[in-house]
NUVEXZA-908072 format. One line per 4 residues: their letters; for each residue z, x negated, y of C-alpha. Coordinates in Angstrom, 1 decimal, decimal comma, m for minus. Layout:
A> Z:X:Y  ...
This chain:
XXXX> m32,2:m15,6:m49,0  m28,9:m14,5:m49,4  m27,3:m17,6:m48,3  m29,1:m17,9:m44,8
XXXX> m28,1:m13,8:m44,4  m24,5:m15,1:m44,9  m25,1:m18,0:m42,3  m26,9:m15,6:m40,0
XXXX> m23,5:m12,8:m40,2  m21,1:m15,7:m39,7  m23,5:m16,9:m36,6  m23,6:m13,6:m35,6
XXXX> m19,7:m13,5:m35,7  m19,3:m16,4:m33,7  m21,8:m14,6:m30,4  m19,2:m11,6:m30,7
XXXX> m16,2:m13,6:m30,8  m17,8:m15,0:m27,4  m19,2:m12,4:m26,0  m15,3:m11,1:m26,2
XXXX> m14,3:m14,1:m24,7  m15,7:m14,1:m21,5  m15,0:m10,3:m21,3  m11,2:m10,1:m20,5
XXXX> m11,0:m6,5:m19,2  m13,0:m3,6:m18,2  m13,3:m1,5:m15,4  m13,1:2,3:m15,1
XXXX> m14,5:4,1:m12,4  m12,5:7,8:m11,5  m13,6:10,5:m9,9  m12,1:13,0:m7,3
XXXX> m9,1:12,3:m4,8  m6,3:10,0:m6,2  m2,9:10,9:m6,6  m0,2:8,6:m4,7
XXXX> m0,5:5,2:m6,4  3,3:3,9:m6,5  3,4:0,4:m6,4  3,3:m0,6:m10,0
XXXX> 6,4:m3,3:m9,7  8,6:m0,4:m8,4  12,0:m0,3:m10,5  13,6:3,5:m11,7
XXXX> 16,7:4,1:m10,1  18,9:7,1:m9,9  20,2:8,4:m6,8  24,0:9,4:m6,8
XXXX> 25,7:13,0:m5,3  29,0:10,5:m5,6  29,1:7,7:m2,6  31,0:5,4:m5,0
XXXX> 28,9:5,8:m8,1  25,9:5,1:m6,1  23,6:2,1:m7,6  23,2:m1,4:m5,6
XXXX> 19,7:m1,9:m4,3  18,4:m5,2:m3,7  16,7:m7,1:m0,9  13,0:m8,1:m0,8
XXXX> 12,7:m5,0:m3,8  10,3:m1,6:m4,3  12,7:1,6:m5,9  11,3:5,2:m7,2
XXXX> 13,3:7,9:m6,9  13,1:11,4:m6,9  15,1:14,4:m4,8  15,2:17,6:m5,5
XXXX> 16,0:20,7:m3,0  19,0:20,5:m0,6  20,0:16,9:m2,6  22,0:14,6:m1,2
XXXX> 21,7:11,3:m2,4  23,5:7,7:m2,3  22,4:4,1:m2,7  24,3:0,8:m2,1
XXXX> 23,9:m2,2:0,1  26,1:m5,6:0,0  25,0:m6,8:3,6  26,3:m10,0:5,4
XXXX> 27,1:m10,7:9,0  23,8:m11,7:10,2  21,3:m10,2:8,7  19,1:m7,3:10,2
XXXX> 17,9:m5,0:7,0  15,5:m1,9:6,6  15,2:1,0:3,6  12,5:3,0:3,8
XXXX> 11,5:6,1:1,8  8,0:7,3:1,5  8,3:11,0:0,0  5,3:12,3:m2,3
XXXX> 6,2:15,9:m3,2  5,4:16,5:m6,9  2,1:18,7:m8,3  1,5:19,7:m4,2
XXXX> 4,2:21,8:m3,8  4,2:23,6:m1,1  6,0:22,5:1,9  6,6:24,5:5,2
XXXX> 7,2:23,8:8,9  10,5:20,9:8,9  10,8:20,6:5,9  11,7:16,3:4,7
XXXX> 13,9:14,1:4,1  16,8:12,1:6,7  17,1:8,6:5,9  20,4:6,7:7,5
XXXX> 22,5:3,6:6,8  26,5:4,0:7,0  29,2:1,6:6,7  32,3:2,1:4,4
XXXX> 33,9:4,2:7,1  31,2:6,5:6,9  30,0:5,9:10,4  25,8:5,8:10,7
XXXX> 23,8:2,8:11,6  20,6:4,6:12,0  18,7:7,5:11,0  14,9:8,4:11,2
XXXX> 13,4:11,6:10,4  10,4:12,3:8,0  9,2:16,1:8,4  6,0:18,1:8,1
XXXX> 6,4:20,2:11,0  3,4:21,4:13,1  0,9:19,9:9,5  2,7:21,9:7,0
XXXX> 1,1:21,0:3,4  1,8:18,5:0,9  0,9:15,1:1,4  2,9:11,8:1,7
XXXX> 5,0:10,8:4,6  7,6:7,8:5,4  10,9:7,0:7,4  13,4:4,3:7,9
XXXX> 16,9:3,2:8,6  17,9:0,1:9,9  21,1:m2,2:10,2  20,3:m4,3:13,4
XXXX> 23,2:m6,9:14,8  22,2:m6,9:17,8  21,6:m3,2:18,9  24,1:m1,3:16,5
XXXX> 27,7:m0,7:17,3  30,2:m3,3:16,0  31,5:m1,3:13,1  27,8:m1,7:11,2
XXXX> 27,8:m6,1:12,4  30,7:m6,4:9,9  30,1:m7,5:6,5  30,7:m5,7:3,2
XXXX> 29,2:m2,4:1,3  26,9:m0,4:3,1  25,7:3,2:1,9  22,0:4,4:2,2
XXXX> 22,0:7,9:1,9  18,7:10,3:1,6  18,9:14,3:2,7  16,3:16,6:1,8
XXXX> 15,5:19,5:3,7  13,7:22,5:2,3  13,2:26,2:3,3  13,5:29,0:1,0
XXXX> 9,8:29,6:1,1  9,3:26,0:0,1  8,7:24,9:m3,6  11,7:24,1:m5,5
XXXX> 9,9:21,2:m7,2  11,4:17,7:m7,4  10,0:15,1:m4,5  9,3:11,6:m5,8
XXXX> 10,8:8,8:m3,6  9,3:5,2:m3,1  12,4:3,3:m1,8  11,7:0,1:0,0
XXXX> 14,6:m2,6:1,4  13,7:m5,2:3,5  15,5:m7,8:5,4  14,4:m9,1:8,7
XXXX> 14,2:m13,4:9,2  16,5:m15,4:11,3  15,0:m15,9:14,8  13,9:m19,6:15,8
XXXX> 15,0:m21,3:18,2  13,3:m19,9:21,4  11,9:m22,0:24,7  13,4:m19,4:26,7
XXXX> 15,8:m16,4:25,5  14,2:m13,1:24,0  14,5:m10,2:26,5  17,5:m7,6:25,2
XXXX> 15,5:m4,8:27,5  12,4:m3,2:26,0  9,3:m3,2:28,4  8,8:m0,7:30,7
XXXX> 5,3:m0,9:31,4  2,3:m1,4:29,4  m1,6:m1,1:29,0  m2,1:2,4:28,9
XXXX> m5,8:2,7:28,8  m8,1:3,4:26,0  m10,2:0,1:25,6  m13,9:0,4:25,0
XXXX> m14,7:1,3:21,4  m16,1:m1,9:19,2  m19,6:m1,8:18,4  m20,2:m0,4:14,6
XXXX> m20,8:m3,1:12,3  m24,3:m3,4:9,9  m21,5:m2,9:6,9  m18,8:m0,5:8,3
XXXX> m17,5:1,7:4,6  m14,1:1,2:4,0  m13,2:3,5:1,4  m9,2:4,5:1,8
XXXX> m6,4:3,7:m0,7  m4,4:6,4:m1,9  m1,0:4,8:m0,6  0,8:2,2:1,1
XXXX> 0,6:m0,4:m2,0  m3,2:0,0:m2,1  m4,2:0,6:1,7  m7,7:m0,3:2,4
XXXX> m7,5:m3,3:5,0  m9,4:m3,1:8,2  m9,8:m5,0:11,8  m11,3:m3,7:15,0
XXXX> m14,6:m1,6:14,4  m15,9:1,6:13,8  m15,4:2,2:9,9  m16,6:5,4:7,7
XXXX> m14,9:6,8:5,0  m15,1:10,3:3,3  m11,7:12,7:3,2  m11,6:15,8:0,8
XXXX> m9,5:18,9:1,4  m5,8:18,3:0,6  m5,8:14,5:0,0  m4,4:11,3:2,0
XXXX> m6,3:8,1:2,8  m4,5:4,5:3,8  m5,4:2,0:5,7  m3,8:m0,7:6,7
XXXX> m4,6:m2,9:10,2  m3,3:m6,3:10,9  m1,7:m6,6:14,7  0,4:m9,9:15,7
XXXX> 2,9:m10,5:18,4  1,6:m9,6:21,8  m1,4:m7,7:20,3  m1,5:m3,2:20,9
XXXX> m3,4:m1,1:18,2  m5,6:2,3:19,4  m6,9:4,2:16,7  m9,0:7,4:16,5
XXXX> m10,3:9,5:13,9  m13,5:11,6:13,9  m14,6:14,4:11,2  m18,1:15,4:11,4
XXXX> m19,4:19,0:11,4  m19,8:21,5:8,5  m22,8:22,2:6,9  m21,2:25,4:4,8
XXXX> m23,6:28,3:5,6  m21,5:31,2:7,1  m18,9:32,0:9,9  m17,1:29,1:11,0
XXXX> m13,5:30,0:10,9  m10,7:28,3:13,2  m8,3:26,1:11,0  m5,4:24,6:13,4
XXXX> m3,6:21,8:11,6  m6,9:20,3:10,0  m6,2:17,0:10,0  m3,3:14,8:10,4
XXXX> m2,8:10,8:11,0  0,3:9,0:11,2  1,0:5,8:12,2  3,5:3,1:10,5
XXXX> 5,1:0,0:10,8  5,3:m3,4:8,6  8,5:m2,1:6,9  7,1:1,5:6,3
XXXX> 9,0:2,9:9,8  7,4:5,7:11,5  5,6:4,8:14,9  3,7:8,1:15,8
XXXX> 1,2:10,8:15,1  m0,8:13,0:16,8  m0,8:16,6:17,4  m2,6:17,7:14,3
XXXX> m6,4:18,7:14,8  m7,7:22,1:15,1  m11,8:22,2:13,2  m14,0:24,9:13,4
XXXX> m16,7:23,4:11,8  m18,3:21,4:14,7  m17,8:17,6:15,1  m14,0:16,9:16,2
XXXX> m11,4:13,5:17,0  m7,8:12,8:18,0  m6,7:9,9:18,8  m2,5:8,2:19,2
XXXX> m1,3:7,9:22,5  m1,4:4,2:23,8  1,5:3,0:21,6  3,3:m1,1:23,5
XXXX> 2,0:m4,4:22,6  4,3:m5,9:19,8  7,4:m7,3:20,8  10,6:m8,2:19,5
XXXX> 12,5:m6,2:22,2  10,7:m3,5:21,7  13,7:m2,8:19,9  16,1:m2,0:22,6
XXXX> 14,0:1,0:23,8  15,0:4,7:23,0  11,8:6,1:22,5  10,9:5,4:18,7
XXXX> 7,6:5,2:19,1  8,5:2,4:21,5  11,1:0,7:19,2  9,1:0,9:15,9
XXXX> 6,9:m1,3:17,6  9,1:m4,3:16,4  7,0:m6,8:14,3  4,4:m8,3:13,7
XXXX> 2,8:m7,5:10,5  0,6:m5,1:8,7  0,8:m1,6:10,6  m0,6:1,6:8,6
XXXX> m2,6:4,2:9,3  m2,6:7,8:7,3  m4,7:10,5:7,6  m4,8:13,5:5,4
XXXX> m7,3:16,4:5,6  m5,6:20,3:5,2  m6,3:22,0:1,8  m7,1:25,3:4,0
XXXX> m10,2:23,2:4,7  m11,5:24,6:1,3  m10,9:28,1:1,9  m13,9:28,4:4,6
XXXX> m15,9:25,0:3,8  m15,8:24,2:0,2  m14,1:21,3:m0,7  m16,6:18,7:m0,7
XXXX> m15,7:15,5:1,1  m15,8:15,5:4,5  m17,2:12,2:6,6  m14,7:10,6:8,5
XXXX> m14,9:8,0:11,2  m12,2:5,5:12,2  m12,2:4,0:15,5  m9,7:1,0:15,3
XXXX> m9,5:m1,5:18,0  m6,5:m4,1:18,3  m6,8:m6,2:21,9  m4,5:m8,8:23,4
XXXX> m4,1:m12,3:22,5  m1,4:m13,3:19,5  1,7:m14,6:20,4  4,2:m17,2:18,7
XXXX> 6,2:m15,8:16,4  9,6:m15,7:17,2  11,1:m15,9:13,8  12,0:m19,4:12,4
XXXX> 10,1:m20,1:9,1  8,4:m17,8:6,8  7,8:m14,7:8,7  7,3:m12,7:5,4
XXXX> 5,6:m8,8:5,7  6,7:m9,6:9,6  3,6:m11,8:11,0  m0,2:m12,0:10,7
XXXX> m1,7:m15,1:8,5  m5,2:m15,9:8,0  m5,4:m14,7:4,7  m4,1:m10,7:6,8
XXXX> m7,2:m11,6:8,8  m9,8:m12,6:5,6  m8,4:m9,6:4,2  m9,1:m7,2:7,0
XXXX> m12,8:m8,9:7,6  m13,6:m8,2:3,8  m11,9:m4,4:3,5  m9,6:m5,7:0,7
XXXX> m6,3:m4,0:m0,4  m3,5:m5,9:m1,0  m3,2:m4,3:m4,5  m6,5:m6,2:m4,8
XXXX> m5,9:m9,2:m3,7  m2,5:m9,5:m6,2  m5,2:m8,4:m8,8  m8,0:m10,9:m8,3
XXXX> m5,2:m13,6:m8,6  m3,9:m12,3:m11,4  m7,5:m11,6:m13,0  m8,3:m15,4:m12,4
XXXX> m5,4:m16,5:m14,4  m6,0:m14,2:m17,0  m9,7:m15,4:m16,9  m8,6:m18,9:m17,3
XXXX> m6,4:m17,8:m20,2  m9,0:m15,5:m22,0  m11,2:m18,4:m21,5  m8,9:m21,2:m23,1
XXXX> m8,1:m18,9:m26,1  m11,6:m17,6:m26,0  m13,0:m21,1:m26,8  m10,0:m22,2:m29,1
XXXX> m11,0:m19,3:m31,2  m14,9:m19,6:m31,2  m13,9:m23,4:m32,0  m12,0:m22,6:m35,0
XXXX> m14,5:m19,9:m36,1  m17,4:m22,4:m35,9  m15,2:m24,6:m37,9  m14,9:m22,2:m40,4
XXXX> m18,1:m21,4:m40,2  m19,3:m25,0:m40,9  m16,9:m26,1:m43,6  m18,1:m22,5:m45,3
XXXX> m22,0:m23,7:m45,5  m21,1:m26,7:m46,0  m19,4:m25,8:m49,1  m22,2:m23,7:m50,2
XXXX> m24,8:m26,2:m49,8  m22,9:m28,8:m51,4  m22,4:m26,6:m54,9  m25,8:m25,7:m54,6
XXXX> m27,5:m29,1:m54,2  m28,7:m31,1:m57,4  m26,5:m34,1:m58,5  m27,4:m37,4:m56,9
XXXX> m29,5:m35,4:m54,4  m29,7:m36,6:m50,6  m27,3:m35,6:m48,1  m28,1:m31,8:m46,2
XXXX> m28,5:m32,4:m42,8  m25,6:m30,4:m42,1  m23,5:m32,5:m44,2  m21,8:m34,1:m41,0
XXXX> m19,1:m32,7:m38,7  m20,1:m30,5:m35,5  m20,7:m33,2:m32,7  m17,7:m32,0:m30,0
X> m18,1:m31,0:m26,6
């Protein structure tokens, strides 16, 4: 009796050591709005108040930061002849401070002579609470003067701007540098004059699909992917949903977003900056927004204004809104929901509605090679079908490896275990049997498999 108790443990041993096996993580499900999610392969870097102490950031890499009031900060860039480049800095105030009307950040690029490349604006103005926004600077060969074409060291440098009313809280940074690729070889030259004309009218909305929740990230690193439909989503007071849309050369995005009534008992109070959405460009430059929306607790939507097809000379045009419109690529949409909400409607989620609807046929890329974060590939377009993040696609590769490795190791150790299992009654049987006896049946070795 007390040996098969023994056999039964060790057998019992060897269905844990399986069961562990084919379990290699577990999930964790989190309540409430999300904090900004930075993306997890950022590196730290320190800002300098010193041009030439500043640090040397590096192409094709993700930085965090952090600014604090009336900073001024430097970073370095070793840029060739030819190359067109982009920094961005998304800006996440810390513990929702509070933040009034223009208070952000300037972004710019300068040479060594201190003369500026570029410069983009990221404020809060008329939408003045807390909640993460995004600018850009560029180095561009072609449309910059000729003191920012040379080679050499370049200086990104990063203002913030606060009132005295604002809180004097540090503002986290997520620092993005991107170079542009080499054009191709083109049929016929590129146009060096932005359009002046385009398709200006709303397009009908898509018809809702059987499956349209898409449940929004909580940043650009995990922005919930979507393609033309009607998609619904819930926003609580004081937080910011992602999403991210695919749109190729040649092809416009419209977007508008719809928040459903209240159902608070009670007087339904006017609320004037209720909800704002923003909308972004592959390498995190601002396109547009739209005048915030006013709620007094009956249905309500704003929508952009008819933004150009993309185009690569997009780029020559004045109007940013117009020259953001640059690549091809994953464009992102924001839309945050004002904590004054709360005050007069509780802060239960609200339902949202996104109306997204890219038209126009895709163009040929006019990059040669790999077009990087600056085209649309099939995998964009699965993406967008299925809803899934990018954060989640880089995790269900990375799950399938570590699948295949817990699975290896897994069976190496139930292998060994059963091993030691076997040679263990083995033993015992063998010590146990009378001299001359016949052999136990599980005298042999395990059969492999």
């Amino acid at each position: 009796m007390r040996q098969r108790s023994r056999s039964r443990a060790a057998l019992a041993a060897v269905a844990a050591m399986c069961a562990v096996a084919a379990l290699p993580g577990q999930v964790y499900a989190a309540g409430g709005p999300a904090a900004y999610t930075f993306d997890p392969g950022a590196k730290a870097v320190s800002g300098a108040e010193v041009s030439t102490d500043a640090t040397e950031l590096k192409s094709g890499s993700v930085y965090k930061s952090s600014i604090k009031v009336q900073q001024k900060l430097y970073y370095r860039l070793a840029l060739d002849a030819k190359t067109n480049v982009y920094v961005s800095a998304v800006v996440v105030p810390k513990d929702d401070g509070q933040v009034a009307y223009g208070d952000g950040i300037t972004i710019s690029i300068r040479d060594s002579s201190d003369q500026q490349c570029s410069s983009e604006h990221a404020q809060f103005e008329s939408a003045g609470y807390s909640r993460p926004i995004a600018a850009y600077a560029h180095r561009d060969v072609e449309e910059d003067s000729s003191s920012c074409r040379a080679a050499g060291t370049y200086n990104v440098l990063i203002e913030r701007e606060s009132k005295d009313t604002s809180g004097p809280g540090d503002w986290d940074l997520e620092i993005r540098y991107v170079s542009e690729p080499k054009l191709g070889s083109q049929a016929a030259p590129i146009p060096t004059e932005a359009p002046e004309e385009w398709p200006s009218a709303s397009p009908l909305p898509p018809t809702p699909a059987a499956d349209n929740r898409r449940y929004g990230g909580s940043s650009y690193y995990d922005a919930t992917s979507l393609e033309t439909g009607e998609w619904k989503d819930e926003v609580a007071p004081g937080q910011t949903l992602f999403y991210r849309v695919p749109v190729d050369w040649g092809q416009q995005i419209f977007a508008t977003a719809k928040l459903s009534n209240s159902t608070a008992a009670g007087k339904k109070e006017y609320v004037s900056s209720a909800l704002a959405m923003s909308l972004d460009n592959p390498a995190h430059g601002h396109v547009t927004d739209v005048s915030p929306l006013a709620y007094q607790g009956e249905p309500a939507s704003v929508a952009f204004d008819p933004v150009p097809p993309v185009a690569y000379e997009n780029r020559f045009d004045s109007d940013s809104s117009v020259s953001a419109m640059r690549f091809a690529g994953w464009y992102y949409l924001s839309v945050t929901l004002s904590p004054e909400v709360a005050e007069d409607y509780g802060d239960k989620p609200f339902p949202l509605t996104l109306v997204v609807k890219v038209v126009g046929k895709a163009d040929e890329t006019p990059y040669a090679g790999d077009a990087g974060i600056f085209g649309v590939t099939q995998d964009d377009k699965d993406m967008a079908r299925n809803g899934q993040s990018g954060s989640q696609a880089a995790e269900s590769g990375s799950s399938t490896m570590k699948l295949v490795a817990a699975a290896g190791i897994g069976a190496g150790a139930v292998l060994v275990l059963w091993l030691g299992v076997w040679t263990l009654l083995a033993r015992r049987r063998a010590s146990s049997a009378p001299a001359g006896g016949q052999q136990h049946p599980y005298g042999g070795p395990p059969q492999a498999w």
